[in-house]
C-alpha positions, 0 to 999 in steps of 0.5 A: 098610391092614391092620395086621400085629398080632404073633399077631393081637393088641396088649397093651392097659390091659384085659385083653380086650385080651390075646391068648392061644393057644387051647387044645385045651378052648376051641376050636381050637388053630391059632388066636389069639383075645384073652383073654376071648373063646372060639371052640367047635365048634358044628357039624363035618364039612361040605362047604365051606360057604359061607353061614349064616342064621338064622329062627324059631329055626332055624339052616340053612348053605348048601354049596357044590358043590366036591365034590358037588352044592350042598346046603342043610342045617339045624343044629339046637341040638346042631349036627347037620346034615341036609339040606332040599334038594340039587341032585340033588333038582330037575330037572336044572340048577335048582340048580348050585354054587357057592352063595355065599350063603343067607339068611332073609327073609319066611319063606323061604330066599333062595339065590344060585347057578349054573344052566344057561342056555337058551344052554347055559351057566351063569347065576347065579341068586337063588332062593328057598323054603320051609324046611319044604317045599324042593322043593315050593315052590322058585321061581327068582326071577331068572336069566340073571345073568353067572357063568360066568366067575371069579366068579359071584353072591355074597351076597344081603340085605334092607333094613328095607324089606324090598327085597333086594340082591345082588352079582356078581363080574367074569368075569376079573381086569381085564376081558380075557379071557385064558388064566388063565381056562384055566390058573388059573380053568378056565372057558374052555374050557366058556364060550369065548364067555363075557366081562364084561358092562357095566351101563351103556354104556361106551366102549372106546379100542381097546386090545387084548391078545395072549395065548397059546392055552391050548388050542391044539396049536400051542404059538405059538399067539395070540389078540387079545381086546379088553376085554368081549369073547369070547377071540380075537374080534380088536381092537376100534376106538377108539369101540367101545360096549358097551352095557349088560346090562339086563333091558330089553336083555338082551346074548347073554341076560344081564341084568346087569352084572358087578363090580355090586350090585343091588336088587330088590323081592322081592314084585313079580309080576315082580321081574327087572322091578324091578332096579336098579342100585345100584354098578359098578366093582367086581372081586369084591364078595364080602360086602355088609351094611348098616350098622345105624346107617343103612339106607340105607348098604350097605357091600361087601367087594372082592376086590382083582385078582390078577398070574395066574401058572402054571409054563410050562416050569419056569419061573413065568410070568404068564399073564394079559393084563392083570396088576396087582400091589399091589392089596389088598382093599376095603372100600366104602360107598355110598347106596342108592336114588339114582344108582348109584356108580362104584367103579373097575374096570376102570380106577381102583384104590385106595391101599392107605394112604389109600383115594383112587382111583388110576389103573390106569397108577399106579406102585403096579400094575405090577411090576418084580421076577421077574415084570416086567411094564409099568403096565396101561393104560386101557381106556376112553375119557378121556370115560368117565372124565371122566362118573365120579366114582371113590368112595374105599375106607373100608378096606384089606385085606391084599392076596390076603386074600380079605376075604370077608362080614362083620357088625358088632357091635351087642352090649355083652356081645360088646363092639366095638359098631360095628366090622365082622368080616370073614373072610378067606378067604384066598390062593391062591399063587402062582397069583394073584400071592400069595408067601405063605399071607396072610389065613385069619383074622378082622379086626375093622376100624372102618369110620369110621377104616379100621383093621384089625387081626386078631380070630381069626389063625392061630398062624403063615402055615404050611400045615400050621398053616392047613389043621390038619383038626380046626382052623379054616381058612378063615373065609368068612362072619361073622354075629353072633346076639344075643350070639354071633358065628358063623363059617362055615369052609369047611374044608381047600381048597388045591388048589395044594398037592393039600389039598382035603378035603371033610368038613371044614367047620365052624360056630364060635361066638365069645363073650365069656365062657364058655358059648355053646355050652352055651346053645344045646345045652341051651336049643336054638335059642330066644329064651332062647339069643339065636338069635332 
């Protein structure tokens, strides 16, 4: 469980250890970093970025498509950016926001993103090009992945072997599909077919959820939807099977699971052929990276599930039909190449002390306060869960931190060799079930003990501290570059508070020591400046 450190940091006997407020010279002045490290703006006034990537000395960020199409943009050493490739520059539904991840492998960019499926919705996809000539060489190399719900496919990353691996976020919050996705997330009323899909067969035991209608003239109006199934499309009987998403059986044209990691050969004639799964039972495995020391081991950040709530006649009101309370965020790990691992969802969640899985009708889940509601029940039969073995969380986030992608440091000079640094993007209160501005900064967490403490914090849980336009906001993506930690920050974006400002997006860099920036400036982006 995260470890509330006072202003993100502990006295210690050395004086690394000694937090001190940034000032306006060292880098943003919101924040707290410990002494003798420095935060500096390497790049500013982007458009909620989301991803960054390195290559062949060059530096390229991915934006995501909030206020505009999504765009892919090089950085050059003085962090001036410009644009290789936009949505508006292929035919029509190719490439659609959010992307969530770019990456560099084999000498192309690798993005994850949305486009229009041959349904009519949108589809995640994984595509890939040529930095030097973007719209020429631009290949979608697998689509028809589930994303058109509440989330969509997330990060993408390359073994030593050089074969790729990616995640997908669920649909809904607990598998059901509900009028939150309306009210609070919005794709509903575009995707009214649309649900979580099973990566492998799964058994339903007939439990069904009555929720209201969110678009519906008829204010009584409600509708039963049972788990993995379109809204209102009635009660499912005990022995229901959904059968599961491949590529070989693709289910109302998707090939893949939801709450999923998945592997591919990259240089296969036809890559969708090679999937594999790898891990299921997640809820939003946003971040996923390997561990240096192994690279077989992946490890994956969760999003842990939300209590959705909006104002219904004044009155704040949980919306959803299966809430859960007190889930915090996870940190996994799991072999990959062998049989896939069971992590839980939509079933079985984790103790936010000890990691150990706990059931969905455990105490800790349900809530007894101002927004009461009964312990959520299972939703798939004993003998599904009598087939899986529930893998524990090596770590806890803070609940509603958005804990986010992340890398690990492999740097004497940065210091903290082998502890991970995670970007919490953040909560979204109170929509989610989040009583307070929680996250918003960077953790430095040791994968092997499970402690977590705060690395970068803000200098108080205030939105008008947060969301500072010249500060840092949002980190959403770490990535270490030799000796430099690169902190991709998607800007001031709070829409439950109308703070949504595009422009406002940076690139930080993160040193032990004075004079990173000034190395990349006046050596650009070469070897002598630690980028390649």
């Amino acid at each position: 469980m995260k470890k509330n450190i006072a202003l993100g940091c502990v006295a210690g006997v050395l004086a690394f250890f000694v937090c001190t407020s940034v000032n306006a010279a060292r880098g943003p002045s919101n924040v707290t970093v410990p002494n003798g490290y420095f935060v500096e703006a390497f790049s500013t006034g982007l458009d909620f970025p989301t991803a960054i990537a390195f290559g062949e000395g060059k530096v390229w960020v991915a934006e995501a498509g909030l206020s505009g199409p999504p765009v892919i943009r090089q950085i050059n050493g003085r962090g001036v950016a410009r644009s290789i490739l936009s949505g508006g520059d292929l035919d029509e539904g190719m490439l659609m926001g959010p992307v969530t991840d770019v990456t560099f492998h084999a000498g192309r960019l690798w993005i994850t993103h949305r486009a229009l499926g041959d349904t009519g919705l949108q589809v995640g996809a994984i595509s890939s090009f040529d930095p030097d000539d973007p719209v020429d060489t631009f290949r979608t190399v697998i689509t028809n992945l589930p994303a058109a719900g509440d989330h969509s496919v997330e990060e993408i990353t390359f073994s030593r072997s050089g074969r790729a691996y990616f995640s997908i976020g669920s649909a809904t919050n607990s598998g059901v599909v509900g009028a939150d996705n309306a009210l609070i997330t919005g794709w509903l009323p575009d995707a009214t077919s649309f649900h979580d899909f099973a990566p492998v067969n799964i058994t339903l035991n007939g439990a069904s959820f009555e929720t209201a209608v969110p678009f519906s003239l008829d204010p009584s109006a409600t509708a039963v939807t049972a788990p993995y199934r379109p809204f209102g499309s009635g009660a499912v009987s005990p022995g229901t099977v959904i059968p599961a998403a491949t590529p070989a059986t693709p289910q109302e044209g998707i090939i893949a699971g939801n709450g999923t990691v998945y592997s591919f050969d990259p240089a296969a004639a036809d890559p969708t052929s090679t999937m594999r799964l790898e891990a299921w039972g997640f809820r939003n495995p946003y971040g996923i990276g390997f561990d240096p020391s192994n690279p077989n081991h992946l490890y994956v950040t969760n999003n842990g599930a939300d209590t959705r709530s909006a104002e219904i006649e004044g009155t704040l009101t949980v919306v959803e039909s299966r809430p859960l309370e007190e889930d915090a965020d996870d940190l996994y790990g799991l072999m990959v190449g062998g049989e896939a691992e069971f992590f839980g969802w939509p079933d079985f969640f984790h103790d936010e002390v000890t990691g150990a899985a706990l059931p969905v009708t455990d105490a800790t889940f349900c809530e007894q306060g101002e927004l009461s509601f009964p312990c959520p029940g299972f939703v798939l039969t004993e003998s599904v869960h009598e087939a899986l073995t529930v893998q524990p969380a090596l770590a806890q986030f803070e609940e509603h931190s958005s804990a986010n992608k992340f890398d690990i440091s492999t740097s004497q000079k940065f210091r903290f060799m082998g502890d991970m640094f995670v970007a919490e993007t953040g909560s979204l209160p109170p929509a989610t079930g989040a009583e307070d501005f929680v996250g918003f900064s960077v953790v430095r967490t040791n994968p092997v003990t499970g402690v977590v403490q705060d690395f970068i914090a803000h200098t108080s849980n205030d939105p008008d501290v947060i969301f500072e336009p010249e500060g840092l906001n949002k980190p959403i993506d770490v990535k270490f570059r030799g000796d430099v930690m690169f902190i991709v920050d998607l800007g001031v974006f709070e829409p439950g508070l109308g703070m949504v400002q595009p422009g406002t997006g940076k690139i930080w860099v993160v040193s032990h020591g004075k004079g990173a920036l000034n190395g990349i400036t006046s050596g650009g982006l070469s070897k002598k400046s630690g980028l390649r």
